[in-house]
C-alpha positions as CSV (number, residue, x, y, z in Angstrom):
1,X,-10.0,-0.9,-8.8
2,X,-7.0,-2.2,-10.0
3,X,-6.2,-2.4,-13.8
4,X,-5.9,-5.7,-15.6
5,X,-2.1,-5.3,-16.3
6,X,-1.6,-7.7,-19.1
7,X,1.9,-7.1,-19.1
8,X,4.2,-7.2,-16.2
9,X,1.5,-9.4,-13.9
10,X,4.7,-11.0,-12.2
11,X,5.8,-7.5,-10.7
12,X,2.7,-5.8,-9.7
13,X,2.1,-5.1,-5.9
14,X,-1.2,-7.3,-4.6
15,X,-3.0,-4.8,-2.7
16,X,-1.5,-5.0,0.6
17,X,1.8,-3.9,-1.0
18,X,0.5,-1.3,-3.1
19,X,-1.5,0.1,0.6
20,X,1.7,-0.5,2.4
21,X,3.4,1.0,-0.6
22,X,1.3,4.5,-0.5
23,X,1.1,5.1,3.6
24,X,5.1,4.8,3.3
25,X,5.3,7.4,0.7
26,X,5.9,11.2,1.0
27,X,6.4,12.6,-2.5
28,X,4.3,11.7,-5.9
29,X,4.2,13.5,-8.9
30,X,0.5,15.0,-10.4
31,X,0.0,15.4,-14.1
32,X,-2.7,17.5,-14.9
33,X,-3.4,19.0,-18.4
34,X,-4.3,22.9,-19.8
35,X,-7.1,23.3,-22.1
36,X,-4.6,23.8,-25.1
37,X,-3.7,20.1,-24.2
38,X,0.1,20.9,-22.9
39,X,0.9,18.6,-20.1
40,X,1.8,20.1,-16.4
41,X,3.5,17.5,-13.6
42,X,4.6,18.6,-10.3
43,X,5.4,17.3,-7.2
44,X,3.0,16.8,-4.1
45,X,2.5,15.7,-0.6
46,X,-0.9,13.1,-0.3
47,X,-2.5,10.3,1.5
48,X,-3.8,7.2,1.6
49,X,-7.0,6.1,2.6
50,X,-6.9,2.4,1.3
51,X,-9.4,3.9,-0.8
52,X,-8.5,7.3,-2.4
53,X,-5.4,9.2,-2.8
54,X,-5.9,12.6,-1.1
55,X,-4.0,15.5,-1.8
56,X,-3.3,18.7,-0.2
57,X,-2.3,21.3,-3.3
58,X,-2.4,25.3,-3.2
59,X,-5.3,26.7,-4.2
60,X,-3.8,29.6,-6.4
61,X,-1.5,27.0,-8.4
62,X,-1.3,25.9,-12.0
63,X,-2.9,22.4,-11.2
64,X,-5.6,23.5,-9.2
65,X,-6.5,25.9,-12.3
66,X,-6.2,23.5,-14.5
67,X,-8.1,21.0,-12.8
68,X,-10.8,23.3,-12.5
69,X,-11.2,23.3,-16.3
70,X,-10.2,19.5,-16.8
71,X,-10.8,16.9,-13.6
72,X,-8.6,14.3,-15.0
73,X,-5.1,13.7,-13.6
74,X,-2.8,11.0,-13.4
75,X,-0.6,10.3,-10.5
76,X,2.5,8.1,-9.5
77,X,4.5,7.8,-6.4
78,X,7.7,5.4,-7.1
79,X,11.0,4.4,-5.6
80,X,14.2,2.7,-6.0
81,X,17.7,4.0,-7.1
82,X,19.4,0.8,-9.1
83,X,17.2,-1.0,-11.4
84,X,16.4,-4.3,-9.5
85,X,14.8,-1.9,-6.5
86,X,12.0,0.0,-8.7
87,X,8.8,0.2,-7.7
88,X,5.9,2.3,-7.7
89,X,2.2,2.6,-8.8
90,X,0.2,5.0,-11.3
91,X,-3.0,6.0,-10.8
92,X,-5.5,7.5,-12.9
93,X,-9.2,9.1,-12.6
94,X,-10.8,12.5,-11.8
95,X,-10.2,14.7,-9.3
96,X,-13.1,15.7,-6.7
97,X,-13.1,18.9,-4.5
98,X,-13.7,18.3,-1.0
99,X,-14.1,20.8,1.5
100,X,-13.5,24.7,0.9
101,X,-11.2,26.4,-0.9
102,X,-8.7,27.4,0.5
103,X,-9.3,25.3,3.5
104,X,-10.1,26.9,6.8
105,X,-10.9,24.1,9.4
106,X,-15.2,24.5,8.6
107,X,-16.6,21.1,9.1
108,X,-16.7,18.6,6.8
109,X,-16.9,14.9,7.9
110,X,-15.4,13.8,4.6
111,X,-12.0,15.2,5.5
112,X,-11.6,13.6,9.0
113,X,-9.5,10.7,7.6
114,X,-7.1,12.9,5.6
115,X,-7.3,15.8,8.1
116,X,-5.9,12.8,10.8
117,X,-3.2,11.0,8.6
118,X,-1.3,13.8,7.2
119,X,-0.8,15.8,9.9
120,X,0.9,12.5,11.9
121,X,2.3,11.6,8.1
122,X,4.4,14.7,7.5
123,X,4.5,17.3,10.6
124,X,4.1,14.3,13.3
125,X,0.8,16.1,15.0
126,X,-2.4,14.7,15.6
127,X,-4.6,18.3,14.0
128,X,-4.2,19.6,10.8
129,X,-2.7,23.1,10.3
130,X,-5.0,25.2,7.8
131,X,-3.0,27.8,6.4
132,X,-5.5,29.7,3.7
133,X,-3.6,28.4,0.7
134,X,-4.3,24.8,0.8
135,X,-7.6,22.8,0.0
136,X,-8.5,19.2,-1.0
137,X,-8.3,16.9,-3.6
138,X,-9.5,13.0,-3.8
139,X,-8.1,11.0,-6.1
140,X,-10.5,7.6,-6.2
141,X,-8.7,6.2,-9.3
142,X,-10.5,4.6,-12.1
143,X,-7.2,2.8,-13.1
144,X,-4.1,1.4,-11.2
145,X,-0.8,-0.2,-12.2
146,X,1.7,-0.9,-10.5
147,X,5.3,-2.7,-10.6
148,X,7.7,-4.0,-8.3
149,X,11.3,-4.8,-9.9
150,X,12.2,-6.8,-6.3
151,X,10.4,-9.1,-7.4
152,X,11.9,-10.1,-10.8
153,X,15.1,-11.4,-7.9
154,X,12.4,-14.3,-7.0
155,X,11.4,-15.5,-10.2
């Protein structure tokens, strides 16, 4: 899943950094693009499966229009304030809709993982709260890089 980064090999997170990375998270930023090609970013609460980035975005919002029209997005979650601390990971691919939109509790097996981790993740309770604006996305990205300024402090 990872990308071959050619440059920067030195700083990117093995996987166990970059999964430690993304349950440790809470905020990443979702680029998404209109049919007239202008660029739209905004920020978002998501998951981590280990697998797949899930996010939880408002149905009636400019990204989940335009990913209606266009699938593709790009994400990335970093951190760090002085130079030697950045880190953080982009990840690319197409977005899938799981579950109904908006998202009213129906069952869906699919969502069990997500539906358990962000509840505990962000509001620190075991069931998901369904609120009739929210619904699903998965993010199983085709591309991943990632970079980890700590590390330039061992070389």
């Amino acid at each position: 899943m990872t990308a071959t980064q050619r440059r920067g090999r030195r700083i990117m997170m093995t996987d166990a950094e970059r999964d430690a990375f993304l349950t440790e998270q809470r905020t990443c930023r979702v680029a998404t693009v209109a049919a007239d090609g202008s660029p739209h970013v905004g920020a978002l609460w998501f998951v981590w499966d280990g697998e797949s980035l899930w996010l939880y975005s408002i149905t009636r919002s400019r990204r989940w229009a335009q990913l209606r029209e266009d699938a593709r997005l790009a994400v990335v979650v970093d951190d760090g304030v002085e130079y030697g601390e950045l880190r953080g990971i982009e990840l690319s691919g197409t977005a899938v809709f799981v579950g109904e939109s908006p998202r009213t509790g129906e069952p869906c097996p699919e969502l069990d993982v997500p539906e358990r981790l962000f509840p505990m993740k962000y509001f620190g309770m075991p069931r998901m709260p369904h609120d009739g604006r929210h619904a699903w996305l998965r993010l199983t990205p085709d591309a991943v890089a990632s970079w980890d300024f700590r590390k330039l402090g061992a070389v």
